[in-house]
DSSP file (Angstrom, degrees, kcal/mol; ACC not computed):
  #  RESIDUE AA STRUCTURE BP1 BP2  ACC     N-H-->O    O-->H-N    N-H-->O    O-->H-N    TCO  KAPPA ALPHA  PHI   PSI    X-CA   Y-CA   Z-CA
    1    1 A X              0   0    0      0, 0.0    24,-2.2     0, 0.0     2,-0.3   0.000 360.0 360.0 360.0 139.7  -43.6   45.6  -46.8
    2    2 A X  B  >  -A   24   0A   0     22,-0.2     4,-2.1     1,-0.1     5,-0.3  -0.580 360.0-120.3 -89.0 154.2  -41.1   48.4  -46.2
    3    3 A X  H >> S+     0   0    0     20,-2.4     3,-3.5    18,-0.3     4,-1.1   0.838 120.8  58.5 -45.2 -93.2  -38.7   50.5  -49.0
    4    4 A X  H 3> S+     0   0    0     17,-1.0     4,-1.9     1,-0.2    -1,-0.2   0.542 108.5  45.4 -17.2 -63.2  -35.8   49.0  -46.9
    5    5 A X  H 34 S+     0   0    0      2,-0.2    -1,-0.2     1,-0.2    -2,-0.2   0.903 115.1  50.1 -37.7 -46.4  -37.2   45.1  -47.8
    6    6 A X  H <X S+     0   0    0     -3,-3.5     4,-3.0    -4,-2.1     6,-0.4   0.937 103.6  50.3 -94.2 -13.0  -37.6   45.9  -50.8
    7    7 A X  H  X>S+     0   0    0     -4,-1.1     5,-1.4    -5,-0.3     4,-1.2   0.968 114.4  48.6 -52.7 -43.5  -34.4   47.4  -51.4
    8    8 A X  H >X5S+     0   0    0     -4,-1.9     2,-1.5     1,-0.2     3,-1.1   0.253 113.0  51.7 -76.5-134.6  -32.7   44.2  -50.0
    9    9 A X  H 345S+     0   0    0      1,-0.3    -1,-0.2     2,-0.2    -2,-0.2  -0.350 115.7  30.8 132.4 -75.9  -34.7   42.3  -51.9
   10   10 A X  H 3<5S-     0   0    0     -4,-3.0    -1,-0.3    -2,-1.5    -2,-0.2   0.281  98.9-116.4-118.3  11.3  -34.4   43.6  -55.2
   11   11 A X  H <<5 +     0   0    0     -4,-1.2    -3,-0.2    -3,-1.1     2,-0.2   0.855  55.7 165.0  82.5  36.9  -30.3   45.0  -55.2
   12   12 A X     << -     0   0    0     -5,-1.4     2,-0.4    -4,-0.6    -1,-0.2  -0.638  39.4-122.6-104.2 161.6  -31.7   48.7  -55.7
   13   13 A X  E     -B   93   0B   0     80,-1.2    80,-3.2    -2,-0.2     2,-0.4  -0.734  19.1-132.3 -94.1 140.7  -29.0   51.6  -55.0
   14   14 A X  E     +B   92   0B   0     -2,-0.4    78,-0.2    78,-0.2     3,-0.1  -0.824  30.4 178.5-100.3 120.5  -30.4   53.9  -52.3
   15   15 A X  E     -     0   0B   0     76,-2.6     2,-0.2     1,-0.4    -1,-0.2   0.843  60.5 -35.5 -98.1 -53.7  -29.7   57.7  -53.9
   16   16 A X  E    S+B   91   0B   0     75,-0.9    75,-2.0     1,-0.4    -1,-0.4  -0.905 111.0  69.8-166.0 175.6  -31.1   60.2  -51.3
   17   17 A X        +     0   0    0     64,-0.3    -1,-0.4    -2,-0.2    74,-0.2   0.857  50.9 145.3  66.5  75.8  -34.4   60.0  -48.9
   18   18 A X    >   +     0   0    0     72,-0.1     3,-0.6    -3,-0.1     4,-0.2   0.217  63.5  73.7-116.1   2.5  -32.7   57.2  -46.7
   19   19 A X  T 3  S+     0   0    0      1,-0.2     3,-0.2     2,-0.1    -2,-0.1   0.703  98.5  44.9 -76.9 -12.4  -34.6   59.0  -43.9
   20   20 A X  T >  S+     0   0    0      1,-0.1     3,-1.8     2,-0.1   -17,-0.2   0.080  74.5 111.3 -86.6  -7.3  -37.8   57.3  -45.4
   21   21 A X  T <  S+     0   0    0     -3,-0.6   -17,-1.0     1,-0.3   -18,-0.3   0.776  72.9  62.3 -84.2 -39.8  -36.4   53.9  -45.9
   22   22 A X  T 3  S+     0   0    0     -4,-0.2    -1,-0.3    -3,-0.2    -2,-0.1   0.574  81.8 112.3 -84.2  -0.5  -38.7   52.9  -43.2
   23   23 A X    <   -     0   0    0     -3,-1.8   -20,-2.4    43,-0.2     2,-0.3  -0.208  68.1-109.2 -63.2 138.1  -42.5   53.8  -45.2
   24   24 A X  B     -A    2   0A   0    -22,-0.2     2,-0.4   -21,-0.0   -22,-0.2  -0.630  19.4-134.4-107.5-173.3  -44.4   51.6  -46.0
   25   25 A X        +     0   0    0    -24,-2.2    20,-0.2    -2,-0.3    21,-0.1  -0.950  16.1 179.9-130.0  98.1  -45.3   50.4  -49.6
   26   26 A X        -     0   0    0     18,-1.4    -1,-0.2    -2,-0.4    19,-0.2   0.995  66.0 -61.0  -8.1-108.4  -48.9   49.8  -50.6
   27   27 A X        -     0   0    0     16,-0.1     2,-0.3    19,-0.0    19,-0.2  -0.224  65.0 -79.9-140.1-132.6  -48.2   48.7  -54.3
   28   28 A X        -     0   0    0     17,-0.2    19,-0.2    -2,-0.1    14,-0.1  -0.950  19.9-157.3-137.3 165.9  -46.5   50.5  -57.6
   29   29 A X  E     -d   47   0C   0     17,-2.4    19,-0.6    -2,-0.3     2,-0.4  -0.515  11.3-154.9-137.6  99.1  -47.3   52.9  -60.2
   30   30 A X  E     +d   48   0C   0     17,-0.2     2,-0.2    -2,-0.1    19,-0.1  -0.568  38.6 102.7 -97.3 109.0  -45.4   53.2  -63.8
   31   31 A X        -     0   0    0     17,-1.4     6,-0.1    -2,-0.4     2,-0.1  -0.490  48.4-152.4 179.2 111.5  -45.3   56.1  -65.8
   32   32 A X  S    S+     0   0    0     -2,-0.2     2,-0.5     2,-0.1    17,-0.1  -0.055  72.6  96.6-107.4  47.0  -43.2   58.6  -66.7
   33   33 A X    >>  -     0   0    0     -2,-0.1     4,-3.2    18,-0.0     3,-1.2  -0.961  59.9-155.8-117.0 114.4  -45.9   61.3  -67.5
   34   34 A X  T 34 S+     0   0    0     -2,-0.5     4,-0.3     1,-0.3    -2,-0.1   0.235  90.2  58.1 -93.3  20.9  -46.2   63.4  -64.3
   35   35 A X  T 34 S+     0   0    0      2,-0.1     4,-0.5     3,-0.1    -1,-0.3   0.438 109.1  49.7-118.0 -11.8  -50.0   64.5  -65.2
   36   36 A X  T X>>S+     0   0    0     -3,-1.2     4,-3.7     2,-0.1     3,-2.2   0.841 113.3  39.3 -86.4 -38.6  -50.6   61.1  -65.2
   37   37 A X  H 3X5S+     0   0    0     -4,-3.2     4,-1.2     1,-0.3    -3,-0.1   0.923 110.8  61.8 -55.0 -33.3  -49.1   60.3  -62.1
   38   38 A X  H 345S+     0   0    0     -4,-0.3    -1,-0.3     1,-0.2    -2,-0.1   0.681 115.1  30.7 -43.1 -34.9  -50.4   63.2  -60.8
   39   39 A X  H <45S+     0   0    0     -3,-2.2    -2,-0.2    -4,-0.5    -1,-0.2   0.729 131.1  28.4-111.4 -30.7  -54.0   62.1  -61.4
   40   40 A X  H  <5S+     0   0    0     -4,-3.7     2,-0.7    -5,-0.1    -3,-0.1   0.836  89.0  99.7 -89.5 -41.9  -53.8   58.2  -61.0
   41   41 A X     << -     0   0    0     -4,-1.2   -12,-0.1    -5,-1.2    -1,-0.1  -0.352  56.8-154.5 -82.9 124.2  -50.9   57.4  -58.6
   42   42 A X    >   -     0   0    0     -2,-0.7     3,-0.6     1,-0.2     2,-0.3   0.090  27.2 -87.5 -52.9 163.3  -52.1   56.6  -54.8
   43   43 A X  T 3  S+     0   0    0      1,-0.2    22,-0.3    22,-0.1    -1,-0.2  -0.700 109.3  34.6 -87.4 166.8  -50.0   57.0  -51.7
   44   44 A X  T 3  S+     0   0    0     20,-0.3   -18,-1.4    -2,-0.3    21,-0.2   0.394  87.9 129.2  59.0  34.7  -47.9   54.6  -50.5
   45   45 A X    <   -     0   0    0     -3,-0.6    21,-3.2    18,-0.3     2,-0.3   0.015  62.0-132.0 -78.8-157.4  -47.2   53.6  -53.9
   46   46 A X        -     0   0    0    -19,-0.2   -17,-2.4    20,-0.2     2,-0.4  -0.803  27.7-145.1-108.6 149.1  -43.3   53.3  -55.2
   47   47 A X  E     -de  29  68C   0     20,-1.2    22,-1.3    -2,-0.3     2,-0.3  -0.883  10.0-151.5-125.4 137.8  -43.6   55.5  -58.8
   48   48 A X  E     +d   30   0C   0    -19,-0.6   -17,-1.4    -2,-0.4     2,-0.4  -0.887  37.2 152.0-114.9 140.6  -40.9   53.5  -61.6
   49   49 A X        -     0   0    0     -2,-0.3    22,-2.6    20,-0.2   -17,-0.0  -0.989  58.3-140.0-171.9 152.0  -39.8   56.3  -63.9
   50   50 A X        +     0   0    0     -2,-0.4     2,-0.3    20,-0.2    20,-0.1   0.335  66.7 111.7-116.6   0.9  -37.3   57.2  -65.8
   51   51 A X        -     0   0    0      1,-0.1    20,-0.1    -3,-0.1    -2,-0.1  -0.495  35.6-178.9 -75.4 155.7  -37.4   60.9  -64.9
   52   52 A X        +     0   0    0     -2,-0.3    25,-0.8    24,-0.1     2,-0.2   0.067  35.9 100.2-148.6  34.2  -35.1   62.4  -63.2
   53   53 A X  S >  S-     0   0    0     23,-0.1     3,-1.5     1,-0.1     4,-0.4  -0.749  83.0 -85.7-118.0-176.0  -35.5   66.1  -62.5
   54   54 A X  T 3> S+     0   0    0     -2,-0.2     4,-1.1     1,-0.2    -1,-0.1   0.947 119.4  68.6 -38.3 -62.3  -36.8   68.4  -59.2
   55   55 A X  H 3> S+     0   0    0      2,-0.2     4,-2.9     1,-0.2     5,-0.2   0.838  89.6  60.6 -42.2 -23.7  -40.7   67.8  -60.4
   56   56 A X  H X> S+     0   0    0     -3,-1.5     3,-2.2     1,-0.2     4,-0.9   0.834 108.4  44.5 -55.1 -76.7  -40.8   63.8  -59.6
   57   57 A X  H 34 S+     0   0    0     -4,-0.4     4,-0.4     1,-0.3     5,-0.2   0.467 109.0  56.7 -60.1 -25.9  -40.2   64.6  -56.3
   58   58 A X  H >X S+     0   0    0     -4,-1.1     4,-2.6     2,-0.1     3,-0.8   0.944 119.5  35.6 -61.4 -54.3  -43.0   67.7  -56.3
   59   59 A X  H <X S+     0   0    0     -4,-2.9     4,-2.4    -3,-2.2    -2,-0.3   0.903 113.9  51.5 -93.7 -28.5  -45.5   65.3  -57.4
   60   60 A X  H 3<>S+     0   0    0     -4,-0.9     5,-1.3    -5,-0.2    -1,-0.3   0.558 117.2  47.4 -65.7  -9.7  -44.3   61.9  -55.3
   61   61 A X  H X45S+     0   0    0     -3,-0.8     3,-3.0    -4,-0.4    -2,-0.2   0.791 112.2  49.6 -96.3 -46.0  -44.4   64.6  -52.2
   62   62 A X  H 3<5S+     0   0    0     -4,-2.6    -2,-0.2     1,-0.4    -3,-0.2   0.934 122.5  36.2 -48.4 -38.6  -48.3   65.8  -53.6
   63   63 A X  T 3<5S-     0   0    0     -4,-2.4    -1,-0.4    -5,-0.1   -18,-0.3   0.079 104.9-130.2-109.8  46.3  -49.1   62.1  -53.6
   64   64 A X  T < 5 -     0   0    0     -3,-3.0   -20,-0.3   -21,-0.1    -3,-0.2   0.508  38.3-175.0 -26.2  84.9  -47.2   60.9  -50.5
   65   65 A X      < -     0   0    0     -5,-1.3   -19,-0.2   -22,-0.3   -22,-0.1  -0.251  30.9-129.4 -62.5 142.5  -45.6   57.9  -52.8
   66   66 A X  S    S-     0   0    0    -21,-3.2     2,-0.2     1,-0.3   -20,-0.2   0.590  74.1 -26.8 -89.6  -1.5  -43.5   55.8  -50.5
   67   67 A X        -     0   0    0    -22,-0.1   -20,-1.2    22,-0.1    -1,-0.3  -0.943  56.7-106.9 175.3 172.9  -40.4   56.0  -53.0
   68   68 A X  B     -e   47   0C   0     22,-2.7   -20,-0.2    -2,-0.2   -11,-0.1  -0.450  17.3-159.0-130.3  73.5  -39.1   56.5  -56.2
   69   69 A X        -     0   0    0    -22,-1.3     2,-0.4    -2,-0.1   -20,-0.2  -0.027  13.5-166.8 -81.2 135.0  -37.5   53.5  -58.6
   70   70 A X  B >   -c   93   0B   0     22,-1.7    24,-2.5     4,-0.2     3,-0.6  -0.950  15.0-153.5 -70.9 134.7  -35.2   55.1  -61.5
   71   71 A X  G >   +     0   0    0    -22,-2.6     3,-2.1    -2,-0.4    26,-0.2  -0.393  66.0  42.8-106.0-176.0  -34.5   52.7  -64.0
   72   72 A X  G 3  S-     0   0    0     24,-2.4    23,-0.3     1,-0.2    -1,-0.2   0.807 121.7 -77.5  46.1  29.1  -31.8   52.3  -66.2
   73   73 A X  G <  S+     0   0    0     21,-2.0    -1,-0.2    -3,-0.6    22,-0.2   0.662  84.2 164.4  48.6  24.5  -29.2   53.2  -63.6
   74   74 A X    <   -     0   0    0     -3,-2.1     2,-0.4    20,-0.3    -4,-0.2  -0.299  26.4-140.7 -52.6 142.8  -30.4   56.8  -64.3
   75   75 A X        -     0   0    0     -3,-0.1    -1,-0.0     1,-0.0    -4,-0.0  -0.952  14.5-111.5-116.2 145.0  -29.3   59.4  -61.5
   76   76 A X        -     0   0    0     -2,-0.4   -23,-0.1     1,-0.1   -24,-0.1  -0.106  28.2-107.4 -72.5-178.6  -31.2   62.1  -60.3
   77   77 A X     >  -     0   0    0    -25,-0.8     4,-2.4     1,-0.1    -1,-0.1  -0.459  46.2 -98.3-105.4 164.1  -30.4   65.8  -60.8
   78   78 A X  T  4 S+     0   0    0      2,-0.2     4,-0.4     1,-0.1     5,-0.2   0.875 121.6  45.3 -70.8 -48.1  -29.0   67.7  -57.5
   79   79 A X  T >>>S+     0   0    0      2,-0.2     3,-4.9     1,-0.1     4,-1.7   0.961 100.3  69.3 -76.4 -54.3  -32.3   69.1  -56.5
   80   80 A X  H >>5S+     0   0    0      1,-0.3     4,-3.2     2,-0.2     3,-3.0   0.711 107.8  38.2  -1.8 -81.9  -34.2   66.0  -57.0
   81   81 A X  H 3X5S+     0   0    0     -4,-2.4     4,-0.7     1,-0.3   -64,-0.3   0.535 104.3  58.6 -94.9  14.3  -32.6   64.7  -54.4
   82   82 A X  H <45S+     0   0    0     -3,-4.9    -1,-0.3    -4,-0.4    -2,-0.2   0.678 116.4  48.2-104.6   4.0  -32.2   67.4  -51.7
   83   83 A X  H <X5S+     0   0    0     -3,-3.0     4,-1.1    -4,-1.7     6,-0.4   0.748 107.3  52.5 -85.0 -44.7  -36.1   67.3  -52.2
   84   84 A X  H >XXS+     0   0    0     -4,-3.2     5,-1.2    -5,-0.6     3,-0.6   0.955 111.5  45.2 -64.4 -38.5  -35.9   64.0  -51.9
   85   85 A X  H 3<5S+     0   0    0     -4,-0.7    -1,-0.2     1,-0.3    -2,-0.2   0.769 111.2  49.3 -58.6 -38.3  -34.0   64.5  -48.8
   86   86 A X  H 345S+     0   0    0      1,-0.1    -1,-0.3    -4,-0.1    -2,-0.2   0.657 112.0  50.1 -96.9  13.5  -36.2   67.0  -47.2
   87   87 A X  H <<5S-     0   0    0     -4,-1.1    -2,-0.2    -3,-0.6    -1,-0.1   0.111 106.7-124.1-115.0  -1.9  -39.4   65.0  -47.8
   88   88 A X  T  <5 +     0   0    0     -4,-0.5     2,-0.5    -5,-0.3    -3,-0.2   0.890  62.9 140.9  57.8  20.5  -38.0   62.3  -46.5
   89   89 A X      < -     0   0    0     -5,-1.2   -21,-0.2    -6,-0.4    -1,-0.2  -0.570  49.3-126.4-117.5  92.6  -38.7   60.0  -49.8
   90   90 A X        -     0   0    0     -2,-0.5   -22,-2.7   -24,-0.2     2,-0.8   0.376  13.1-148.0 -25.0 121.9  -36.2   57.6  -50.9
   91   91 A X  E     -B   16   0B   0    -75,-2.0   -76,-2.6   -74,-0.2   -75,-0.9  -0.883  24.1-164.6 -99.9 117.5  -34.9   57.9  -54.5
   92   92 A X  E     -B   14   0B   0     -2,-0.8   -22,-1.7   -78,-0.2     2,-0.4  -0.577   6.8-143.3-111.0 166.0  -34.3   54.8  -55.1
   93   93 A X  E     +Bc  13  70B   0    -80,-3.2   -80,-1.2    -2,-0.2     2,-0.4  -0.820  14.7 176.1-124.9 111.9  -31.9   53.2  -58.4
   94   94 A X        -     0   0    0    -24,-2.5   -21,-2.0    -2,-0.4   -20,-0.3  -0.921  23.7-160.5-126.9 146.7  -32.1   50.3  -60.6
   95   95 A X  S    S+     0   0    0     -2,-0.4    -1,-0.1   -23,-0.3   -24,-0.1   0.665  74.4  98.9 -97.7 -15.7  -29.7   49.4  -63.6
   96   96 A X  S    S-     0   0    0      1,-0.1   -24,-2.4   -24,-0.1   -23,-0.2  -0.185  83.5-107.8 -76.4 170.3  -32.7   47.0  -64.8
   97   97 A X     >  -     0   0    0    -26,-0.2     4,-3.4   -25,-0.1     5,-0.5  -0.320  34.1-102.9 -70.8 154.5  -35.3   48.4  -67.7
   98   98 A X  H  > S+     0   0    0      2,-0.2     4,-0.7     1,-0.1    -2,-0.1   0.865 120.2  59.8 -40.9 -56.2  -38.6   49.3  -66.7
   99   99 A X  H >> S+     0   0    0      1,-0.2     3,-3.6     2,-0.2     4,-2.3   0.985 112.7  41.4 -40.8 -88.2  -40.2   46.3  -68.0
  100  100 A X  H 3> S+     0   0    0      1,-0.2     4,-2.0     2,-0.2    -1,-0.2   0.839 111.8  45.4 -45.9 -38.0  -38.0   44.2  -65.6
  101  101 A X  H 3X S+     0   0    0     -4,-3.4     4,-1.6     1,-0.2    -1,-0.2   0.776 116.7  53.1 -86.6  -5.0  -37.8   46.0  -62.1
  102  102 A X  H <X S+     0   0    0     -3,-3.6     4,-2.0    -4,-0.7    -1,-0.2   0.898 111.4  46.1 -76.4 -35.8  -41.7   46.3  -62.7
  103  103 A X  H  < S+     0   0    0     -4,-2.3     4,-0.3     2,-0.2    -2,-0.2   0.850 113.4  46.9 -23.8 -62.3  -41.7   42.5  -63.2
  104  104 A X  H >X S+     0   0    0     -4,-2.0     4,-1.6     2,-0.2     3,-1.0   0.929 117.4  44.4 -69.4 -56.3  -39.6   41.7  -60.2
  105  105 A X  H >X S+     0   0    0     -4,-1.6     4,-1.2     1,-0.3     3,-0.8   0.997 107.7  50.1 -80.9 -49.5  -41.6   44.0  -57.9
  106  106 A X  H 3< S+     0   0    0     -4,-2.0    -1,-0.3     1,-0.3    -2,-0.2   0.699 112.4  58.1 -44.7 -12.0  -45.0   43.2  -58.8
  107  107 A X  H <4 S+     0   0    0     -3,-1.0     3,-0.3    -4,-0.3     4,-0.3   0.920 109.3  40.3 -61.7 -57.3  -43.4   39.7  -58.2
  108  108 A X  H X< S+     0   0    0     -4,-1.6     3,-1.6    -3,-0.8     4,-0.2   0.923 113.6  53.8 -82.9 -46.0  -42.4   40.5  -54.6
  109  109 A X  T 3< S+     0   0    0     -4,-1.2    -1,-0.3     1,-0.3    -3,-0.2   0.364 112.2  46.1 -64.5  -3.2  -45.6   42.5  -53.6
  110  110 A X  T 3  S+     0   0    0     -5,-0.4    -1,-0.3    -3,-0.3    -2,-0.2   0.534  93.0  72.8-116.2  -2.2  -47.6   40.0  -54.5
  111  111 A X    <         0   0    0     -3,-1.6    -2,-0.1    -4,-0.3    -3,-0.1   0.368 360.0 360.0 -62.8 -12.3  -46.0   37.3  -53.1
  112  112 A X              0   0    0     -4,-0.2    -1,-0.2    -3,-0.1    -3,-0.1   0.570 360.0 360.0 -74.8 360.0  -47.0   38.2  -49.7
């Protein structure tokens, strides 16, 4: 399934990285400790976080993550997302809690 699907899909706000839109998505990974993600999270995951500075975007480029869910209708900081823009990985936004938009997608990825 692609970031685009699952944006339609699951109502999430496209922030920056729409050049990326088209990657595909492998599974998820949830954590907002970036030495775990660093160590655990695969590529072509989407990473659910509630960070929101330049470093997501250091380590979602290190693990080439296929996007990046903020939750709680969090925005990202202004470099965030002109990294997210030159790495060509959608930051993507959802007003829902972690719990839920991990729910929802682990729903839809597994539905296939």
């Amino acid at each position: 399934m692609k970031v685009s699907e699952i944006i339609d899909q699951l109502g999430l706000k496209v922030i920056s990285g729409e050049k990326g839109l088209d990657r595909e998505v492998s599974g998820a990974y949830v954590s907002d400790l970036l030495s775990d993600v660093m160590g655990n999270a695969r590529e072509g995951q989407i990473w659910i976080t509630l960070q929101v500075h330049q470093n997501v975007m250091a380590i979602a480029s290190l693990k080439d993550m296929a996007a990046v869910i903020l939750v709680k209708g969090l925005q990202a900081n202004e470099n965030t997302i002109h990294h997210s823009d030159e790495e060509q990985i959608p930051i993507l936004s959802s007003s829902l809690s972690t719990y839920e938009i991990t729910g929802k997608l682990y729903a839809l990825l597994n539905k296939q």
